[in-house]
One Martini backbone bead per residue (centre of mass of N, CA, C, O) as a GRO file, in nm:
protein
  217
    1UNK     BB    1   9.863  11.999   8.545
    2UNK     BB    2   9.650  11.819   8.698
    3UNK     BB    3   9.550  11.759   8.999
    4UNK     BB    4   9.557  11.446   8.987
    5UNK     BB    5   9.857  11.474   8.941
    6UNK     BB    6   9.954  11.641   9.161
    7UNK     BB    7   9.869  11.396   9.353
    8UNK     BB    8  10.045  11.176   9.201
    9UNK     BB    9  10.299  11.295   9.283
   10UNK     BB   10  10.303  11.375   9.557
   11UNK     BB   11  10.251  11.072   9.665
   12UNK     BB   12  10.463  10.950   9.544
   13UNK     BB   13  10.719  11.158   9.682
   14UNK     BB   14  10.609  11.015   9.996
   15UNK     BB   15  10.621  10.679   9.975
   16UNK     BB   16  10.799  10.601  10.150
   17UNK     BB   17  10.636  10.726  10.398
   18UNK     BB   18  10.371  10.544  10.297
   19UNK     BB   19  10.263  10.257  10.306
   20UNK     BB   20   9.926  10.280  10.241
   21UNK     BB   21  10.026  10.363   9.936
   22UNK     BB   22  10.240  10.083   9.863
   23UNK     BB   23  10.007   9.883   9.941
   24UNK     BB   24   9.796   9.985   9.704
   25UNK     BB   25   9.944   9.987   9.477
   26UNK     BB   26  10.029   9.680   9.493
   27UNK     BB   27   9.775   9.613   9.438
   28UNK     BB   28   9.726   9.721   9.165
   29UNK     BB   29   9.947   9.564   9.019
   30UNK     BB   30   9.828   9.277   9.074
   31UNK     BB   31   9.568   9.347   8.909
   32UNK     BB   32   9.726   9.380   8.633
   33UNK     BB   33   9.849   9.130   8.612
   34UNK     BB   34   9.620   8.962   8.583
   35UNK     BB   35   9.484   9.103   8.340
   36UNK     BB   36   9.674   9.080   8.159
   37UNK     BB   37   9.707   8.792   8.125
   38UNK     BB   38   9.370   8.749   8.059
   39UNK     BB   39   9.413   8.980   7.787
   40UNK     BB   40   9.559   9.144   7.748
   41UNK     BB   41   9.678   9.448   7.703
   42UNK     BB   42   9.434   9.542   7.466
   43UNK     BB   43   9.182   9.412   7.627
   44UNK     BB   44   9.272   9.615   7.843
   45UNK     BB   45   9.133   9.791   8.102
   46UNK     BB   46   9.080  10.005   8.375
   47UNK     BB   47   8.859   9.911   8.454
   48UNK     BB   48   8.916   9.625   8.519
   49UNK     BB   49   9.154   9.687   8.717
   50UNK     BB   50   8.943   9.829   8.919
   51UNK     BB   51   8.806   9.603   8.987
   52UNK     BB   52   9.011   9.385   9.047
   53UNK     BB   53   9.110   9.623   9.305
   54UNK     BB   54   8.873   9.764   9.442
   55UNK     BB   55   8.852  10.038   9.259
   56UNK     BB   56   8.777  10.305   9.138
   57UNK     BB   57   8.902  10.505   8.816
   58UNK     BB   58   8.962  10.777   8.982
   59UNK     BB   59   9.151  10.627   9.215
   60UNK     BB   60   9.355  10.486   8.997
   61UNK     BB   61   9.494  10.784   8.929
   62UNK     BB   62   9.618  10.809   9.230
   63UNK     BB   63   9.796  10.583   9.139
   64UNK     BB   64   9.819  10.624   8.798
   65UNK     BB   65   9.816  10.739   8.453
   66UNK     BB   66   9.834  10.451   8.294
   67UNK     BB   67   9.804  10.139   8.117
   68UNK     BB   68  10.078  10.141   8.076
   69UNK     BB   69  10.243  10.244   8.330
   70UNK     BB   70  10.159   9.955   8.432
   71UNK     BB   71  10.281   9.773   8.226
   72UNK     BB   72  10.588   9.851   8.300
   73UNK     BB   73  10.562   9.800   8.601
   74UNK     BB   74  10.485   9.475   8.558
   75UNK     BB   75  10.773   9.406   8.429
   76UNK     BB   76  11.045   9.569   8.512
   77UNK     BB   77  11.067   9.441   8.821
   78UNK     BB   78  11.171   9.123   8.680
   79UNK     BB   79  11.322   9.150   8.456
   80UNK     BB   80  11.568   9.247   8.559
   81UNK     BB   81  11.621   9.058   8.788
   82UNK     BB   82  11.668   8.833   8.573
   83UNK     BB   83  11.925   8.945   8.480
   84UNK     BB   84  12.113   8.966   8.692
   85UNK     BB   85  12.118   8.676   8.793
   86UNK     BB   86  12.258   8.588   8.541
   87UNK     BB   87  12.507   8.749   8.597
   88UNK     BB   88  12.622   8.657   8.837
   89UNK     BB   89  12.628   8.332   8.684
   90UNK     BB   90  12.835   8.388   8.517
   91UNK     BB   91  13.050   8.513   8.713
   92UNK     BB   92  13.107   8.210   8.832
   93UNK     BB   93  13.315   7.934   8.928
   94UNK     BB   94  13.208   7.722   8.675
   95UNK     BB   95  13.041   7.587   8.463
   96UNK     BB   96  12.859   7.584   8.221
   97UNK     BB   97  12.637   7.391   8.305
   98UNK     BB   98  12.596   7.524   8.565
   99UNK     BB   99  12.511   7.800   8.470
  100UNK     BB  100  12.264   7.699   8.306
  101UNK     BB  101  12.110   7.568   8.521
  102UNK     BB  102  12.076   7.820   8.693
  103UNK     BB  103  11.911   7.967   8.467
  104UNK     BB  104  11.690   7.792   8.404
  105UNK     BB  105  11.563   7.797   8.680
  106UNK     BB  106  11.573   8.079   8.791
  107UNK     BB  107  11.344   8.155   8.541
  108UNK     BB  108  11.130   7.966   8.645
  109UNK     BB  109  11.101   8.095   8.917
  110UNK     BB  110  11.026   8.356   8.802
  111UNK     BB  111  10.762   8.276   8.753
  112UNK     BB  112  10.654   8.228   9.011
  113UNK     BB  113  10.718   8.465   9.206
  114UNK     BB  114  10.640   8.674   8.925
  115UNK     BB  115  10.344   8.608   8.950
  116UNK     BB  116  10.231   8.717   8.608
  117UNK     BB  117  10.457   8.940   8.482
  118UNK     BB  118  10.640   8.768   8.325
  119UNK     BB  119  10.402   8.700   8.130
  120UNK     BB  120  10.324   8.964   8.021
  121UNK     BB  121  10.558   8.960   7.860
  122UNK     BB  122  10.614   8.751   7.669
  123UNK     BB  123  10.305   8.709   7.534
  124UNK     BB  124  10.395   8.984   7.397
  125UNK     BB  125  10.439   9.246   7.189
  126UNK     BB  126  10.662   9.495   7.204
  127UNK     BB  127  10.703   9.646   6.952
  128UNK     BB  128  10.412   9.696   6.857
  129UNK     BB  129  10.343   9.800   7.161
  130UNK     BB  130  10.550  10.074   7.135
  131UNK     BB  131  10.363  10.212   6.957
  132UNK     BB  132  10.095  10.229   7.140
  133UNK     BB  133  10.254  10.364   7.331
  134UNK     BB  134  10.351  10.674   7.169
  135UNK     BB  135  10.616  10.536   7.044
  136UNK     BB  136  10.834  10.478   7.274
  137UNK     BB  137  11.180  10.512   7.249
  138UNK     BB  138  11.219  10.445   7.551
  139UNK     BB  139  11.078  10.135   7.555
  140UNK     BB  140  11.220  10.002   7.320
  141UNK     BB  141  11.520  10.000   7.412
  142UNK     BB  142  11.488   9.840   7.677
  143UNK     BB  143  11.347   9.561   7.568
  144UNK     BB  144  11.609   9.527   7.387
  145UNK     BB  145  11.806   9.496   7.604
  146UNK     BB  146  11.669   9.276   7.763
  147UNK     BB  147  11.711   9.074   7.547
  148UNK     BB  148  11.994   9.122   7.424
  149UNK     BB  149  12.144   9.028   7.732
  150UNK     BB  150  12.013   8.728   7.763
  151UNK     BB  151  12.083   8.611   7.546
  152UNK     BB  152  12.398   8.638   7.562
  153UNK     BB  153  12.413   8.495   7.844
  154UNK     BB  154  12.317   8.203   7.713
  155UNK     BB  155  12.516   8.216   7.416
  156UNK     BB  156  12.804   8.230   7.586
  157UNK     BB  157  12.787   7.976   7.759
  158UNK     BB  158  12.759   7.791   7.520
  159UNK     BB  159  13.018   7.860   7.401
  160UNK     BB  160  13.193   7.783   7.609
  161UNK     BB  161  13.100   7.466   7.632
  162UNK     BB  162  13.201   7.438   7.321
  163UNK     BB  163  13.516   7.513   7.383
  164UNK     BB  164  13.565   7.284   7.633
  165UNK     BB  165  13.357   7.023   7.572
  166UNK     BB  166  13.067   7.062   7.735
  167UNK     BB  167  12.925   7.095   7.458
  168UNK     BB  168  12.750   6.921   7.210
  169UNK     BB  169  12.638   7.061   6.860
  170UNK     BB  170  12.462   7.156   6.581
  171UNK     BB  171  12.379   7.426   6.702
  172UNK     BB  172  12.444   7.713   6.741
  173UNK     BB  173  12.420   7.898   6.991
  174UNK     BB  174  12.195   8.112   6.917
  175UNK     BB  175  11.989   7.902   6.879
  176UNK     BB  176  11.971   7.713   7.129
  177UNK     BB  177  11.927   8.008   7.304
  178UNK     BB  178  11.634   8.019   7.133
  179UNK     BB  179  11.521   7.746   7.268
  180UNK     BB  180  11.541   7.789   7.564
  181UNK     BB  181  11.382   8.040   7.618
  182UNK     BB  182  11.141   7.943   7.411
  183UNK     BB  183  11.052   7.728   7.634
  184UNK     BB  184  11.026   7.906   7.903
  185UNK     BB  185  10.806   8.100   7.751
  186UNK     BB  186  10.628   7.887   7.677
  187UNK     BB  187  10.466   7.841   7.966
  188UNK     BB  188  10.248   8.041   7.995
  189UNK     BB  189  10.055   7.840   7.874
  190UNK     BB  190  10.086   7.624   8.170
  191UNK     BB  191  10.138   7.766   8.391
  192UNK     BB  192  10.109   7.716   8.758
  193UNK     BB  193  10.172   7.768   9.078
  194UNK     BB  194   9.902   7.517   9.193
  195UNK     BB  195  10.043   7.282   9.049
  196UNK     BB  196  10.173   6.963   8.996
  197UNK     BB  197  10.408   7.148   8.998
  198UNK     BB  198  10.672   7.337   9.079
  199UNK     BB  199  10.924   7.554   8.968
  200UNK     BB  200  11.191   7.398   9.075
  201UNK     BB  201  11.087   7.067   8.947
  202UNK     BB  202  11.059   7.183   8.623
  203UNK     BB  203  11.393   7.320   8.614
  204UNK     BB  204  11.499   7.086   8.666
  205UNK     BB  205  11.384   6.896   8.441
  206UNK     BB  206  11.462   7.141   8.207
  207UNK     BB  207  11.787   7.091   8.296
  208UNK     BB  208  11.809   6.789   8.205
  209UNK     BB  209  11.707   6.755   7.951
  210UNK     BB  210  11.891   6.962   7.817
  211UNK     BB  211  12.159   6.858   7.875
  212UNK     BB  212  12.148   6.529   7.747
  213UNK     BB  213  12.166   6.729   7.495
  214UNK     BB  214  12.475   6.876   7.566
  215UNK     BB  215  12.624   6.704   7.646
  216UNK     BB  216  12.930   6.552   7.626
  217UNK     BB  217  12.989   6.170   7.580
   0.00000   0.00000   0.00000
């Protein structure tokens, strides 16, 4: 191991102790997350992000191994957050249209919150991207777990409100599914926290729009 791993090793395994490197990792992964949103994966440098953060390329290896390891960091606690919140949702003794609008809320919301970490992922093609990233097949399989718990927990909700009657649809569940989530990805290419409507006012009315098409009358 290079010296500067050695001392950003030691950094990490001190960093609960020490909120001055927390809160610089922080600026840096915030700095990461804007560059990534604004050029995509390929096309950002750590150059890039090291200006973006205001600190030159060698202190920046002092919190961070690499360009990749900084992408994986500013999307997986987003991803991860937004399935759990969905098994909540899932778990809870509601209707299935209850259900779904509070997933796709949610959904529209954490892109509010985690703006833009949860747009670096969905933007990018991730199965691509972990070749480049050295093959990691335990990155590619993390990414595909993701898609298919979520995908999974929204198109169990509408077969069961389509069991119950709560929701009449010519199209499988597995596809409607797909029209959901990819209706709520494709927002990247719009949506922005300070725009003229916030996330709440949006989910609720994407959660409107899909029921009045899904609701059984």
């Amino acid at each position: 191991m290079s010296e500067i791993g050695r001392r950003r090793a030691a950094a990490a395994a001190s960093a609960e102790n020490n909120p001055a490197y927390q809160e610089r990792l922080e600026m840096i992964r915030r700095a990461a997350g804007k560059v990534f949103h604004e050029k995509g994966f390929r096309g950002t440098k750590l150059n890039d992000i090291a200006a973006e953060a205001g600190v030159d390329r060698a202190s920046l290896y002092y919190y961070v191994k690499s360009k990749d390891e900084l992408f994986r960091d500013v999307v997986a606690t987003a991803v991860e957050a937004n399935i759990a919140a969905a098994r909540q949702v899932v778990a809870e003794e509601v209707s299935p249209a209850t259900k779904l609008t509070k997933m796709i809320e949610a959904l529209m919301l954490s892109f509010e919150r985690s703006y833009p970490y949860m747009y670096v992922f969905v933007q990018e093609d991730v199965t691509k991207l972990a070749s480049e990233m050295g093959k990691d097949a335990d990155w590619l399989a993390t990414v595909e777990r993701w898609g298919n718990e979520y995908f999974a927990l929204v198109r169990n909700t509408i077969s069961e409100g389509i069991a119950d009657g709560t929701f009449s649809t010519t199209l499988p569940p597995g596809v409607a599914a797909n029209c959901i989530i990819g209706m709520l990805n494709y927002s990247h290419l719009w949506f922005r926290p300070d725009g003229m409507m916030n996330a709440d006012e949006i989910g609720a009315g994407i959660s409107r729009l899909l029921m009045n098409g899904l609701i059984a009358h």
